[in-house]
PDB file with SEQRES, HELIX, SHEET and CRYST1 records, atoms N, CA, C and O in Angstrom:
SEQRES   1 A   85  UNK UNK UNK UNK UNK UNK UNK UNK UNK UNK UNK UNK UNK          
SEQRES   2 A   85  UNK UNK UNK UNK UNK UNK UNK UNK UNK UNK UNK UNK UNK          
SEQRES   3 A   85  UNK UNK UNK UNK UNK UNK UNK UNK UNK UNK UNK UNK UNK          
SEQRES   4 A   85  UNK UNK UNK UNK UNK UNK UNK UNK UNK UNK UNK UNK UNK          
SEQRES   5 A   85  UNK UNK UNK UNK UNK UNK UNK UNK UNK UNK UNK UNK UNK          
SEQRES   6 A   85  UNK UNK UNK UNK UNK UNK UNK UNK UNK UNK UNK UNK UNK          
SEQRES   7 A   85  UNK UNK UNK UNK UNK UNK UNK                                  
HELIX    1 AA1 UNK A   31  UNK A   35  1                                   5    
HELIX    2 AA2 UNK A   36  UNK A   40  3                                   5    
HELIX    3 AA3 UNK A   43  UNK A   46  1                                   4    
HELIX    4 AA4 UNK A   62  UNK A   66  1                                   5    
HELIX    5 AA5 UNK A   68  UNK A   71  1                                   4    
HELIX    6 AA6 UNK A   77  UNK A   83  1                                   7    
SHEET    1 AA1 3 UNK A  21  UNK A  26  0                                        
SHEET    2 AA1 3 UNK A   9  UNK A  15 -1                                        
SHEET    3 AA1 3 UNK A  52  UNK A  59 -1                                        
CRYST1    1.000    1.000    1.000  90.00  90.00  90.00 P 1           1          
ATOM      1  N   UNK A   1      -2.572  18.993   1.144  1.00  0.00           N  
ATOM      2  CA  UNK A   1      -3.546  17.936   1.008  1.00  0.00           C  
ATOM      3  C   UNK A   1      -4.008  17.502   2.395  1.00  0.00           C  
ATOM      4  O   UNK A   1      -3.301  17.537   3.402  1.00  0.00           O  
ATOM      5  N   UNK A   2      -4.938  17.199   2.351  1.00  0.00           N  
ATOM      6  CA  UNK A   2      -5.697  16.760   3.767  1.00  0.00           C  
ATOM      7  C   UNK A   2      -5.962  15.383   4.104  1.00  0.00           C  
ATOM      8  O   UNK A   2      -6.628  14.560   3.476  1.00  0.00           O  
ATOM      9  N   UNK A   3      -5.311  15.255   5.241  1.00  0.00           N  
ATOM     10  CA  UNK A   3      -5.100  13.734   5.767  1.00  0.00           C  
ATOM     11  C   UNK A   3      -6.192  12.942   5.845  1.00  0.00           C  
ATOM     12  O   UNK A   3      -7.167  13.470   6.379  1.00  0.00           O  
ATOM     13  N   UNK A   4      -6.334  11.650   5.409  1.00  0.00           N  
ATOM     14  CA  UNK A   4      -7.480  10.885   5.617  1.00  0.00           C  
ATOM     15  C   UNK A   4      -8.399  10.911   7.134  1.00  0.00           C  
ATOM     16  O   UNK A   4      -7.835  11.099   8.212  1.00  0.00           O  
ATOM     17  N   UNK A   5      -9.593  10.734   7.031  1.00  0.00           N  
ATOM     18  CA  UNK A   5     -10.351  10.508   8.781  1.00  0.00           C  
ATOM     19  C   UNK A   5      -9.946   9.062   8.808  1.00  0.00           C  
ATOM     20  O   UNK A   5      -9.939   8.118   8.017  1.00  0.00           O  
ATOM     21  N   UNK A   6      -9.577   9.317  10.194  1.00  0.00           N  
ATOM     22  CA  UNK A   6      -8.870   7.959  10.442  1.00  0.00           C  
ATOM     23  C   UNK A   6      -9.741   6.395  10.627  1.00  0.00           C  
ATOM     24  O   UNK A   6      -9.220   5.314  10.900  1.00  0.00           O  
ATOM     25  N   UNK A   7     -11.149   6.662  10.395  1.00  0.00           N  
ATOM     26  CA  UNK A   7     -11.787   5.887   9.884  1.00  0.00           C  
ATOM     27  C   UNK A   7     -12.499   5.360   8.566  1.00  0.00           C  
ATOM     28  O   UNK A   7     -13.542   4.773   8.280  1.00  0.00           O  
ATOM     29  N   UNK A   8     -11.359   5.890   7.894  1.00  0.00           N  
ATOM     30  CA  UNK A   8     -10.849   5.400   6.450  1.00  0.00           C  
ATOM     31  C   UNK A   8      -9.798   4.525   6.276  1.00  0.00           C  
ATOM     32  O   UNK A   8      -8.683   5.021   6.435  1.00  0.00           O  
ATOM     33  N   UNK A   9      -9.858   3.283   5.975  1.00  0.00           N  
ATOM     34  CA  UNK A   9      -9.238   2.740   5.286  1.00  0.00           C  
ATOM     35  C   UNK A   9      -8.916   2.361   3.762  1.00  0.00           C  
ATOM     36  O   UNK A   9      -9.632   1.965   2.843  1.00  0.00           O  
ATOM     37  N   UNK A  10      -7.581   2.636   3.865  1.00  0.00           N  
ATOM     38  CA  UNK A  10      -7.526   2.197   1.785  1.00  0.00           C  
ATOM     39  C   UNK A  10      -6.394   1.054   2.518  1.00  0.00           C  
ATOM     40  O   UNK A  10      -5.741   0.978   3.558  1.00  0.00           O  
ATOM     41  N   UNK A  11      -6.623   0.225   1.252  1.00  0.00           N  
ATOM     42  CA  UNK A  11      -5.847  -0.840   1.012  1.00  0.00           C  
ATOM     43  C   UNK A  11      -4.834  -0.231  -0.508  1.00  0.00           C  
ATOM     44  O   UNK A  11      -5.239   0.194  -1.590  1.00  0.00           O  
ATOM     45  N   UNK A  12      -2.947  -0.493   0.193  1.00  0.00           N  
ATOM     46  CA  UNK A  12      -2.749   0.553  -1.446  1.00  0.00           C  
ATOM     47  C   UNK A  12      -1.353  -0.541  -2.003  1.00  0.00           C  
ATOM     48  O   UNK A  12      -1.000  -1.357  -1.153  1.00  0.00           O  
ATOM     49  N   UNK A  13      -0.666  -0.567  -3.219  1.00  0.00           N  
ATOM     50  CA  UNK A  13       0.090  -1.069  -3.618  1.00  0.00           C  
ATOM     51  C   UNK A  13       1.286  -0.406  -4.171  1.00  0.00           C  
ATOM     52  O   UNK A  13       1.222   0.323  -5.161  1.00  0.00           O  
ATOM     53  N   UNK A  14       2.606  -0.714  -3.397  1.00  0.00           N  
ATOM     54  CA  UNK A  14       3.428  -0.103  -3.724  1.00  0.00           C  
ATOM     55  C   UNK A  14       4.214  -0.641  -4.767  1.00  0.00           C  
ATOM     56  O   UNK A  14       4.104  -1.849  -4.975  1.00  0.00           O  
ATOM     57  N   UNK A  15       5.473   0.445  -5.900  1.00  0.00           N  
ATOM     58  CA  UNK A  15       6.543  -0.634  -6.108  1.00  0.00           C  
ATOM     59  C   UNK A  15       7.586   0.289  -5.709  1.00  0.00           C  
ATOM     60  O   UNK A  15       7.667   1.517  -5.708  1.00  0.00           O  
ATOM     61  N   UNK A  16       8.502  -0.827  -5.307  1.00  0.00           N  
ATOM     62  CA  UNK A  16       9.848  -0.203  -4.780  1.00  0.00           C  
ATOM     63  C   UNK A  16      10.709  -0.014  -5.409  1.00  0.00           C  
ATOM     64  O   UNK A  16      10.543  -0.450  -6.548  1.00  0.00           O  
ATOM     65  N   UNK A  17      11.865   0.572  -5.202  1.00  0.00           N  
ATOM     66  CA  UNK A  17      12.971   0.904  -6.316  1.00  0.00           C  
ATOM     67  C   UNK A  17      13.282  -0.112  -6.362  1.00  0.00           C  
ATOM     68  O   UNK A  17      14.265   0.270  -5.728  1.00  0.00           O  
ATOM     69  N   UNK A  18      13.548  -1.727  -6.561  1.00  0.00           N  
ATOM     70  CA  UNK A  18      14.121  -2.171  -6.820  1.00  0.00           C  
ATOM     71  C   UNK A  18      13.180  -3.251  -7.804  1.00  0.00           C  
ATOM     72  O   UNK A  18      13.755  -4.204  -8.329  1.00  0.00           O  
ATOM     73  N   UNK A  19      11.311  -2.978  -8.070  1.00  0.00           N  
ATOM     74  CA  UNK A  19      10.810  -2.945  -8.772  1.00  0.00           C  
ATOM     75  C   UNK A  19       9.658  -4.680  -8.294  1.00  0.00           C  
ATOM     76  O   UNK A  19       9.198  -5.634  -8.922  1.00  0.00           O  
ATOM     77  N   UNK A  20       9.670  -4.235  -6.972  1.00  0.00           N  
ATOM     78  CA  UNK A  20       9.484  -5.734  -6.095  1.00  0.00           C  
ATOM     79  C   UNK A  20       7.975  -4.598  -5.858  1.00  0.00           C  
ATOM     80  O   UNK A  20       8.040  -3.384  -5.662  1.00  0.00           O  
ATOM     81  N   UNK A  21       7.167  -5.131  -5.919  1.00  0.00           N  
ATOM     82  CA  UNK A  21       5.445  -4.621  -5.132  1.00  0.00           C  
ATOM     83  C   UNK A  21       5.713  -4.855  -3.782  1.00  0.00           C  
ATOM     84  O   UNK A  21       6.718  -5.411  -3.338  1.00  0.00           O  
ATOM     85  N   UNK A  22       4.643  -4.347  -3.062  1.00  0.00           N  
ATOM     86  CA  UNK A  22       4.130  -4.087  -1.468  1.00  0.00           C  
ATOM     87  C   UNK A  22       2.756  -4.049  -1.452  1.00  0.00           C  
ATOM     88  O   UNK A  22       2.399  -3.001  -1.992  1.00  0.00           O  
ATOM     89  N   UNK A  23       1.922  -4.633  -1.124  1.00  0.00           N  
ATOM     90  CA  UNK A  23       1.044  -4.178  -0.408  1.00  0.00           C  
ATOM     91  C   UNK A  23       0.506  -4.029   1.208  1.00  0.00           C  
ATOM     92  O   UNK A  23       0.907  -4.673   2.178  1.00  0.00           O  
ATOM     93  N   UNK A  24      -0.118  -3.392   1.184  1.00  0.00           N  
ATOM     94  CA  UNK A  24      -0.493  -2.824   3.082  1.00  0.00           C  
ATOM     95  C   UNK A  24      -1.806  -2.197   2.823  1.00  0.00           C  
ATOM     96  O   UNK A  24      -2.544  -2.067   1.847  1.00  0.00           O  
ATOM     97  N   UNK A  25      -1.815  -1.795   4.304  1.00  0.00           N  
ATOM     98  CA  UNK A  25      -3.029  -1.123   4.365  1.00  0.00           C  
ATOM     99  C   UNK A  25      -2.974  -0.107   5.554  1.00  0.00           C  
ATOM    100  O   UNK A  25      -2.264  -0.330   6.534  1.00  0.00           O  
ATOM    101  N   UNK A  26      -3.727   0.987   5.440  1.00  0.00           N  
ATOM    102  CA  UNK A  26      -3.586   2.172   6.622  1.00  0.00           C  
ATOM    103  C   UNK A  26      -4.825   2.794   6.763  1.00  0.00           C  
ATOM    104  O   UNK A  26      -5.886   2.399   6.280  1.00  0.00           O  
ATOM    105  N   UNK A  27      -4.645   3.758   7.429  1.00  0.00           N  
ATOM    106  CA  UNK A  27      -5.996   4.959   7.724  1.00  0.00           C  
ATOM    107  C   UNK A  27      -5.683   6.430   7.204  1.00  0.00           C  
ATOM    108  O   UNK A  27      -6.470   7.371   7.090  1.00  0.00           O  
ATOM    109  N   UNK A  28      -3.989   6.363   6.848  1.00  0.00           N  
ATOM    110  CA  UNK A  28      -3.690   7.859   6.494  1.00  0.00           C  
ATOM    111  C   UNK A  28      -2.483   7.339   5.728  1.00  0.00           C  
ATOM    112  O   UNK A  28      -1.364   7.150   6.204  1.00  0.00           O  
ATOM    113  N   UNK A  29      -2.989   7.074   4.096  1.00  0.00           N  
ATOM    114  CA  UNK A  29      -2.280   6.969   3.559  1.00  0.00           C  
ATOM    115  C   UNK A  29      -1.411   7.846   2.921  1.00  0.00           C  
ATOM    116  O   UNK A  29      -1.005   7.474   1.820  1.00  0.00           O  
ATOM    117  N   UNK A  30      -0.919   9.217   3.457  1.00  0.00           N  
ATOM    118  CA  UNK A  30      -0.303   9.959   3.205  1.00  0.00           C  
ATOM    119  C   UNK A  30       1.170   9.951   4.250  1.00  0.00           C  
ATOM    120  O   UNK A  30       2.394   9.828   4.203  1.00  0.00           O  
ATOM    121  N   UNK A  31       0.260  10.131   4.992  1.00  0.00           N  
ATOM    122  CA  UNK A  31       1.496   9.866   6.063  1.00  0.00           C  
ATOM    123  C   UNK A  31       1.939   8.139   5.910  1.00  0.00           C  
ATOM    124  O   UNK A  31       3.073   7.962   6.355  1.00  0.00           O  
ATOM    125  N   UNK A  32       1.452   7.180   5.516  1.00  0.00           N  
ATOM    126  CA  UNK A  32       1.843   5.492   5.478  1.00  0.00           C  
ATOM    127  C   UNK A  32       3.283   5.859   4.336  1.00  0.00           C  
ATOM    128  O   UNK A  32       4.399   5.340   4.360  1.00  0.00           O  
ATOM    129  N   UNK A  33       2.849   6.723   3.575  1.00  0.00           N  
ATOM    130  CA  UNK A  33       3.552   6.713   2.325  1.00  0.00           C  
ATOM    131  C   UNK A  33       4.807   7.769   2.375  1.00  0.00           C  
ATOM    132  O   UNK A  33       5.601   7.710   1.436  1.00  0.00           O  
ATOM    133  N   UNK A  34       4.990   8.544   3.211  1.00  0.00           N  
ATOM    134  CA  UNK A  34       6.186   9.185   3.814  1.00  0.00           C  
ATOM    135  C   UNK A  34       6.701   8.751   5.023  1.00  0.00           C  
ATOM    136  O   UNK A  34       7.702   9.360   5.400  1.00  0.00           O  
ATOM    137  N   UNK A  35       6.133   7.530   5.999  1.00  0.00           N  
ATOM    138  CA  UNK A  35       7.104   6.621   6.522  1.00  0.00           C  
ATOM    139  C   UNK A  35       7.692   5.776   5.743  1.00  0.00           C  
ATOM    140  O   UNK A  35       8.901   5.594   5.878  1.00  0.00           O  
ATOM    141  N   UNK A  36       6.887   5.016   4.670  1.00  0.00           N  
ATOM    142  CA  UNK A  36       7.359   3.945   3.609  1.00  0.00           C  
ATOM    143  C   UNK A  36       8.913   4.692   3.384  1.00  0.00           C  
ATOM    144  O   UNK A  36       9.907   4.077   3.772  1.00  0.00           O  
ATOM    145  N   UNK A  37       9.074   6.196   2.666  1.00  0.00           N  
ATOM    146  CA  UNK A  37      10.195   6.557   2.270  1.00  0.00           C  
ATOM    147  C   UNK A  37      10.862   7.156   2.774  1.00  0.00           C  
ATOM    148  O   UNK A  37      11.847   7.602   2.185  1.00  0.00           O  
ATOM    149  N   UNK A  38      10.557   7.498   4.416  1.00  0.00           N  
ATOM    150  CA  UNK A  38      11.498   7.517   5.223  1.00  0.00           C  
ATOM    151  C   UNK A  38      12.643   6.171   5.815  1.00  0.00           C  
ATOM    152  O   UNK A  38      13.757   6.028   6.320  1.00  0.00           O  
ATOM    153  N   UNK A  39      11.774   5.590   5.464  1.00  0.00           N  
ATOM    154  CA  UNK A  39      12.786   4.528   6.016  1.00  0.00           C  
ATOM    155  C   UNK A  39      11.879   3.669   7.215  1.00  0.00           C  
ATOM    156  O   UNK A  39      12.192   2.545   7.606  1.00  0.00           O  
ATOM    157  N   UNK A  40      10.729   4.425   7.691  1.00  0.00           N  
ATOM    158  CA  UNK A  40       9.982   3.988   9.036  1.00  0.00           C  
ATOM    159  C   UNK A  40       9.115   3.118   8.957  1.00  0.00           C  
ATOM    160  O   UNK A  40       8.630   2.547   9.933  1.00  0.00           O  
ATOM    161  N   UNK A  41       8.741   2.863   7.490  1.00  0.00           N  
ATOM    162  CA  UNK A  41       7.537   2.009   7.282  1.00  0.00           C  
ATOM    163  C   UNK A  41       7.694   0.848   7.699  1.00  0.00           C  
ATOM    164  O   UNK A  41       8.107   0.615   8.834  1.00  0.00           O  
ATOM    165  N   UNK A  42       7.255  -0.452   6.473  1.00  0.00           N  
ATOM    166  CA  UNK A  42       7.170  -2.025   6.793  1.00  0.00           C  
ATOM    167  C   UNK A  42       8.995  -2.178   6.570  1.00  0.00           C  
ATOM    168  O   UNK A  42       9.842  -1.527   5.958  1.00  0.00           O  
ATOM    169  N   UNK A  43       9.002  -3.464   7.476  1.00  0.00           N  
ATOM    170  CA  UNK A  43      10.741  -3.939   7.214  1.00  0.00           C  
ATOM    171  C   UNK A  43      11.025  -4.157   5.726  1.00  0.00           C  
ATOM    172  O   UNK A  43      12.145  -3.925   5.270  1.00  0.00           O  
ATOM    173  N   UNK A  44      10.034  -4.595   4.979  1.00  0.00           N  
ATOM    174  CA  UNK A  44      10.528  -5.004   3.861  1.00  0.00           C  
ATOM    175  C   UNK A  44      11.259  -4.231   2.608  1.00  0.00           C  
ATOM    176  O   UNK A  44      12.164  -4.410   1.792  1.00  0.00           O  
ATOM    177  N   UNK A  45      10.026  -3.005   3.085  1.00  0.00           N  
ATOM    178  CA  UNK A  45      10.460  -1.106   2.215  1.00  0.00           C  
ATOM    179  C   UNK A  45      11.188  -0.921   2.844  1.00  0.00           C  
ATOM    180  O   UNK A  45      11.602   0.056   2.221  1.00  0.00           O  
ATOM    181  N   UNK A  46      12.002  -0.998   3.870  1.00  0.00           N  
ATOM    182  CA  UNK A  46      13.153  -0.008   4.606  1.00  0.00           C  
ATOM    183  C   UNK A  46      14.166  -0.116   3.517  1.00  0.00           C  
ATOM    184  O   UNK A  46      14.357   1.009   3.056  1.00  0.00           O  
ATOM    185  N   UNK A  47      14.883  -1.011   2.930  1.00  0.00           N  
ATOM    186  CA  UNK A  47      16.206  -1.102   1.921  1.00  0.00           C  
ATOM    187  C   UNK A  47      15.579  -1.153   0.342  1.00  0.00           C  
ATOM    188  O   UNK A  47      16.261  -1.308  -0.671  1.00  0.00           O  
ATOM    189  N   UNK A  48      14.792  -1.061   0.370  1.00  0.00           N  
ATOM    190  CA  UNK A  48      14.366  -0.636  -0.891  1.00  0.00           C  
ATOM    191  C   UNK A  48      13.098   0.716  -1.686  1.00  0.00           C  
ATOM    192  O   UNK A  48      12.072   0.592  -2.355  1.00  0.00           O  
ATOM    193  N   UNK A  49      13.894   1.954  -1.143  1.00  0.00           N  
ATOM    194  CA  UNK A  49      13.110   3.080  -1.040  1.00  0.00           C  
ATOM    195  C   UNK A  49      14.248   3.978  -2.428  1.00  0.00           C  
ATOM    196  O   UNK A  49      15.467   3.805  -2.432  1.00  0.00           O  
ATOM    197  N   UNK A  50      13.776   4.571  -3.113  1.00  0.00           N  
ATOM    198  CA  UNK A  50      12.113   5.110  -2.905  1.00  0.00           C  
ATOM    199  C   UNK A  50      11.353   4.432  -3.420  1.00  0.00           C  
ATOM    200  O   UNK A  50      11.627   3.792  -4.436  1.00  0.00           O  
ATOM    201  N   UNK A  51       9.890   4.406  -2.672  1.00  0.00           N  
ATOM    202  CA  UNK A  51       9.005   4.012  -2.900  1.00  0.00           C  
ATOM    203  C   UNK A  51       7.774   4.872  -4.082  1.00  0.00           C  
ATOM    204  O   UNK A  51       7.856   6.076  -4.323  1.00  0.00           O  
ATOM    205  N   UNK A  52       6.726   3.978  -4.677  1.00  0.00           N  
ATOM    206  CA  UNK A  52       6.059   4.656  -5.212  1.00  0.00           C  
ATOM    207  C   UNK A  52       4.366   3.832  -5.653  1.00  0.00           C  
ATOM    208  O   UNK A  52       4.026   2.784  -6.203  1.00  0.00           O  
ATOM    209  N   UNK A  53       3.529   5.251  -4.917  1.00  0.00           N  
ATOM    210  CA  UNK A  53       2.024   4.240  -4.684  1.00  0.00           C  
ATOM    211  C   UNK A  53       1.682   4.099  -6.449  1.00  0.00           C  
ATOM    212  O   UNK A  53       2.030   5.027  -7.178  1.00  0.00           O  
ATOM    213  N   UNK A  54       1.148   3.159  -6.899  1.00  0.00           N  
ATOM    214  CA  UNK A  54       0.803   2.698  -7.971  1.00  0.00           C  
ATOM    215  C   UNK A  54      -0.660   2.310  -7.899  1.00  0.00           C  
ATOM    216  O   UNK A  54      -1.134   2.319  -9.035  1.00  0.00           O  
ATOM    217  N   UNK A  55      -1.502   1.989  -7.020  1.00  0.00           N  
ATOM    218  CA  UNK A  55      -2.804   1.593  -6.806  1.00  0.00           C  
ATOM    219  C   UNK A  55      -2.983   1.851  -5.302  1.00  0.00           C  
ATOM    220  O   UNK A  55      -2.144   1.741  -4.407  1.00  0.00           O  
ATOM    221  N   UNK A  56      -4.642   2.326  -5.211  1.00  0.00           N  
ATOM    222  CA  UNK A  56      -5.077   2.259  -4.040  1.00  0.00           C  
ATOM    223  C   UNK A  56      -6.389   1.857  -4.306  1.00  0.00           C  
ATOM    224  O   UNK A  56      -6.890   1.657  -5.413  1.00  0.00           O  
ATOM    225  N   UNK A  57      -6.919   1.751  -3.171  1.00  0.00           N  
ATOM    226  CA  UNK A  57      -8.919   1.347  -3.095  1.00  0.00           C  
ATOM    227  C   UNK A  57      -9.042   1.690  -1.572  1.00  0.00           C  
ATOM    228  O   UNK A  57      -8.240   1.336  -0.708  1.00  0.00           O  
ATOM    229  N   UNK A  58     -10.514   2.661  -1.323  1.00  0.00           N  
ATOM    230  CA  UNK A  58     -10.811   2.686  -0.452  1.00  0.00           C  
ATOM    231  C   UNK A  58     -11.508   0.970   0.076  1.00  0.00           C  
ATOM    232  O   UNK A  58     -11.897   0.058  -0.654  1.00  0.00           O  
ATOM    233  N   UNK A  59     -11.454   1.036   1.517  1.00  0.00           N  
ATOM    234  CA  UNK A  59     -12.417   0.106   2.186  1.00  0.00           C  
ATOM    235  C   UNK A  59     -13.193   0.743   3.247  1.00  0.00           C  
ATOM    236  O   UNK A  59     -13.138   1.897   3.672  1.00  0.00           O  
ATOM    237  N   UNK A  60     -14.065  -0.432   3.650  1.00  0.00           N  
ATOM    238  CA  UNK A  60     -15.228   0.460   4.376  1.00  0.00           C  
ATOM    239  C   UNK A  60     -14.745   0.089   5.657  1.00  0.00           C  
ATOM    240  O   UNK A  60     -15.340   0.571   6.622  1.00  0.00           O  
ATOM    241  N   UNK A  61     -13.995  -0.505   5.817  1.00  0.00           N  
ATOM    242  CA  UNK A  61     -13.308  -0.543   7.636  1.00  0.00           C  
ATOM    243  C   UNK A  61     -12.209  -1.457   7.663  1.00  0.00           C  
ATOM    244  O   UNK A  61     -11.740  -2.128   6.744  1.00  0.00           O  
ATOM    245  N   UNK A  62     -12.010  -1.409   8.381  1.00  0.00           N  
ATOM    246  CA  UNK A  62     -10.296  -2.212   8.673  1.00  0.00           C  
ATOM    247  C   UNK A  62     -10.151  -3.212   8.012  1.00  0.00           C  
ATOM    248  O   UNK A  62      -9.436  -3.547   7.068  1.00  0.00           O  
ATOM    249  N   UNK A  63     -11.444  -3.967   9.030  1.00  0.00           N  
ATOM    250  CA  UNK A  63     -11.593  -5.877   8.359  1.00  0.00           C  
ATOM    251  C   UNK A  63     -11.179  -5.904   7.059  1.00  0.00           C  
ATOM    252  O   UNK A  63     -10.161  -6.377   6.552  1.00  0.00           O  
ATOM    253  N   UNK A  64     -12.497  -5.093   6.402  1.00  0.00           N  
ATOM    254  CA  UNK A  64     -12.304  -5.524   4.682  1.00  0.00           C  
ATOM    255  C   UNK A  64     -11.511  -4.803   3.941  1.00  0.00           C  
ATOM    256  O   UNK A  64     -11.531  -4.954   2.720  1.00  0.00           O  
ATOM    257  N   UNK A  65     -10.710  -3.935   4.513  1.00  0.00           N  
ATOM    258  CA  UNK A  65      -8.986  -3.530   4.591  1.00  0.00           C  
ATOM    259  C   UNK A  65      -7.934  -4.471   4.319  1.00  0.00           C  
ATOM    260  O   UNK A  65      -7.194  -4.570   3.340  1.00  0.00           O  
ATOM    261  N   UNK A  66      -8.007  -5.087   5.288  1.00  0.00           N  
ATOM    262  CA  UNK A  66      -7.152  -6.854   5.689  1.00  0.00           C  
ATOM    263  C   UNK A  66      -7.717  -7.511   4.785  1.00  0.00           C  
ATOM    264  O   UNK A  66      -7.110  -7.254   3.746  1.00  0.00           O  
ATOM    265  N   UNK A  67      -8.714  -8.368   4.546  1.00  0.00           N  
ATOM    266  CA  UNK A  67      -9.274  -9.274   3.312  1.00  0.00           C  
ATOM    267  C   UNK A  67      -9.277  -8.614   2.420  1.00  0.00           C  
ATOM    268  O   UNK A  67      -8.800  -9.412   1.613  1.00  0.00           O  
ATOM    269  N   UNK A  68      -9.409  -7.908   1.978  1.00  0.00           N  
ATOM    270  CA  UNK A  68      -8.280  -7.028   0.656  1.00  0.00           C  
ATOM    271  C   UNK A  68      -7.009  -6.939   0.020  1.00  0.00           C  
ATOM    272  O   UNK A  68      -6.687  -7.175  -1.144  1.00  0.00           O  
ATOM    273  N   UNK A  69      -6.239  -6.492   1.168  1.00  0.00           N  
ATOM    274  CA  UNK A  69      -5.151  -7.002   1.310  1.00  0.00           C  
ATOM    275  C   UNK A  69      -4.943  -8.450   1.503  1.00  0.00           C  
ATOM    276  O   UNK A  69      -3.848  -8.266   2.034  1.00  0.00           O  
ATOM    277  N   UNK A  70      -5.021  -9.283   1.516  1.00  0.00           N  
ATOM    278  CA  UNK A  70      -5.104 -10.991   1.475  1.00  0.00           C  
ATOM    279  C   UNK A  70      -5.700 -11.342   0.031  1.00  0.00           C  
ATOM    280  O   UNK A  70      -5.430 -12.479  -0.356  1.00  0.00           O  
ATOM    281  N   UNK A  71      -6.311 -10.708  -0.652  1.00  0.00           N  
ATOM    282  CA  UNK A  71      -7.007 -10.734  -1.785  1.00  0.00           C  
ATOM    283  C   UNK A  71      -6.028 -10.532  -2.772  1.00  0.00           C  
ATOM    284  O   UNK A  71      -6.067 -11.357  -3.685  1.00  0.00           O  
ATOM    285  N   UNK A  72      -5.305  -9.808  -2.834  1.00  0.00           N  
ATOM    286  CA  UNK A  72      -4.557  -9.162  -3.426  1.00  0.00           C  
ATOM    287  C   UNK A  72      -3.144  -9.693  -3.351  1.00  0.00           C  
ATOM    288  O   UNK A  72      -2.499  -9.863  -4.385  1.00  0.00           O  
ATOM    289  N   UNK A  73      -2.718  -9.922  -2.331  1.00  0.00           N  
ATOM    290  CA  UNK A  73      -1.074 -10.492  -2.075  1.00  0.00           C  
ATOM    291  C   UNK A  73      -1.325 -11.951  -2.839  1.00  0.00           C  
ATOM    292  O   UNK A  73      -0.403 -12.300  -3.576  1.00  0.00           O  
ATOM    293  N   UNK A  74      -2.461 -12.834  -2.744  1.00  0.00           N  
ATOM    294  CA  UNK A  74      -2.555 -13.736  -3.684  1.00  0.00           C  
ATOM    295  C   UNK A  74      -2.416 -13.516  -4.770  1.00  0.00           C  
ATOM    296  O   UNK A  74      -2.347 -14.577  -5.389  1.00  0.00           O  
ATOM    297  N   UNK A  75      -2.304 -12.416  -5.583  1.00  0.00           N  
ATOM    298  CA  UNK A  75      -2.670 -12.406  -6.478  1.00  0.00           C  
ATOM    299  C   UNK A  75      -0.998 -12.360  -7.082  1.00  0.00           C  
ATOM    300  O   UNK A  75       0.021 -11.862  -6.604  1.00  0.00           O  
ATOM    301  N   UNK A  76      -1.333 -13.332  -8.694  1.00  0.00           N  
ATOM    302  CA  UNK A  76       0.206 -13.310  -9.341  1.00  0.00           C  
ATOM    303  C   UNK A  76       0.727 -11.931  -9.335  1.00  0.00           C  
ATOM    304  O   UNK A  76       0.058 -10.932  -9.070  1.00  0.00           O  
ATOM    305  N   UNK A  77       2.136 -11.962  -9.688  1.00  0.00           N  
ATOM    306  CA  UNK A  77       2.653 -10.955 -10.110  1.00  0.00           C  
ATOM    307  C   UNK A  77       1.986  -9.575 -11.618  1.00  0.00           C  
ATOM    308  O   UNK A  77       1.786  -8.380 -11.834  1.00  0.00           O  
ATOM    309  N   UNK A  78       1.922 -10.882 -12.198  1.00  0.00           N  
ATOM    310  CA  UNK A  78       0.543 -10.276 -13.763  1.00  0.00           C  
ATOM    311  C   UNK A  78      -0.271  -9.509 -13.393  1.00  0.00           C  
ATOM    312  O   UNK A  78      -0.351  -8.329 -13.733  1.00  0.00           O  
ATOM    313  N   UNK A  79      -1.102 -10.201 -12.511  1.00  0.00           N  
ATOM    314  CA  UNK A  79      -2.240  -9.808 -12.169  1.00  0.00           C  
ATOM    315  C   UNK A  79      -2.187  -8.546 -11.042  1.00  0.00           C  
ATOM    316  O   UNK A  79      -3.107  -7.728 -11.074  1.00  0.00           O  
ATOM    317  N   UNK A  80      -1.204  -8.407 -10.137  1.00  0.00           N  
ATOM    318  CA  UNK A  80      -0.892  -7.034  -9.321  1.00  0.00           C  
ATOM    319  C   UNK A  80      -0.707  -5.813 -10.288  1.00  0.00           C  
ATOM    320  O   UNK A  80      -1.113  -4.653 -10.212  1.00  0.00           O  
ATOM    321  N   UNK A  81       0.115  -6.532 -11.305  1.00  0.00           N  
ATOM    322  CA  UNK A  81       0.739  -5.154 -12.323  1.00  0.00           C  
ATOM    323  C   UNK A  81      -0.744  -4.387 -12.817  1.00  0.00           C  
ATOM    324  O   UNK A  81      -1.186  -3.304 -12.435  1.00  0.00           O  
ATOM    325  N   UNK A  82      -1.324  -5.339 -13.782  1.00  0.00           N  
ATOM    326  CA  UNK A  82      -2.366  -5.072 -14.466  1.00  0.00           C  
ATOM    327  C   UNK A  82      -3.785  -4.210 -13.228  1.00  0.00           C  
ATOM    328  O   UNK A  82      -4.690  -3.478 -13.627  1.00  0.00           O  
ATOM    329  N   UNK A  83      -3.510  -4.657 -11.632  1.00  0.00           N  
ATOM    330  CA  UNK A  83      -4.708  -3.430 -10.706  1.00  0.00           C  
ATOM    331  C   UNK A  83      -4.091  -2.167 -11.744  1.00  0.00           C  
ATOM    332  O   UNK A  83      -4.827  -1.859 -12.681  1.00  0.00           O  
ATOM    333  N   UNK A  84      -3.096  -1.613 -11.640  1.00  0.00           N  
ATOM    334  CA  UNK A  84      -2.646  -0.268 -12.149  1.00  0.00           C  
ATOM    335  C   UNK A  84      -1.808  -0.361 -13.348  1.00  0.00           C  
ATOM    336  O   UNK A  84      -0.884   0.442 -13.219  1.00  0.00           O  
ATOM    337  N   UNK A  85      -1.738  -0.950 -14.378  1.00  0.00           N  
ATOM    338  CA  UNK A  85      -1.496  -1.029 -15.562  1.00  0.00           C  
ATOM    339  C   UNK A  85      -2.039  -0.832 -16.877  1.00  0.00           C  
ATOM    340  O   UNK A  85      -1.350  -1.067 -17.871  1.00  0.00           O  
TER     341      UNK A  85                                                      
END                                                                             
C-alpha cells in the first residue's frame, strides 16, 4: 500500500484494546498506525495496544486536521461510536 503525500492530512479514530477511543491526526496514516502498535505512538496508546483504526476523514490541511480533531474529542462517547458504527 502506498504511503500518504505528506500533504495529506486525515484526522482518524482509534479503539484500543482496552476499548477506550483515541483520536489524532497525521500525514501518513499508515505509518501513525504502526507506531500506535508499536508502542511509539501517543503516551496514551503505549499500554493499551493493540490498537485498531475504526474511522478516518481526510482534511484539506493540517489546521482543519486539528479543528477536527477538537470537533470530535468533544464529542460524547455515543456519538464517537456511532462516526463508525
Amino acid at each position: 500500500m502506498k504511503s500518504q503525500n505528506n500533504n495529506t492530512w486525515t484526522c482518524y479514530l482509534l479503539q484500543c484494546a482496552d476499548h477506550t477511543l483515541y483520536c489524532g491526526i497525521t500525514n501518513d496514516l499508515e505509518k501513525r498506525l504502526a507506531a500506535h502498535n508499536a508502542g511509539e505512538g501517543a503516551k496514551y496508546t503505549r499500554g493499551r495496544t493493540p490498537v485498531k483504526l475504526k474511522y478516518s476523514e481526510p482534511c484539506a490541511d493540517k489546521s482543519s486536521a486539528l479543528k477536527r480533531e477538537r470537533e470530535i474529542k468533544a464529542l460524547s462517547r455515543a456519538a464517537k461510536l456511532a462516526l463508525f458504527g
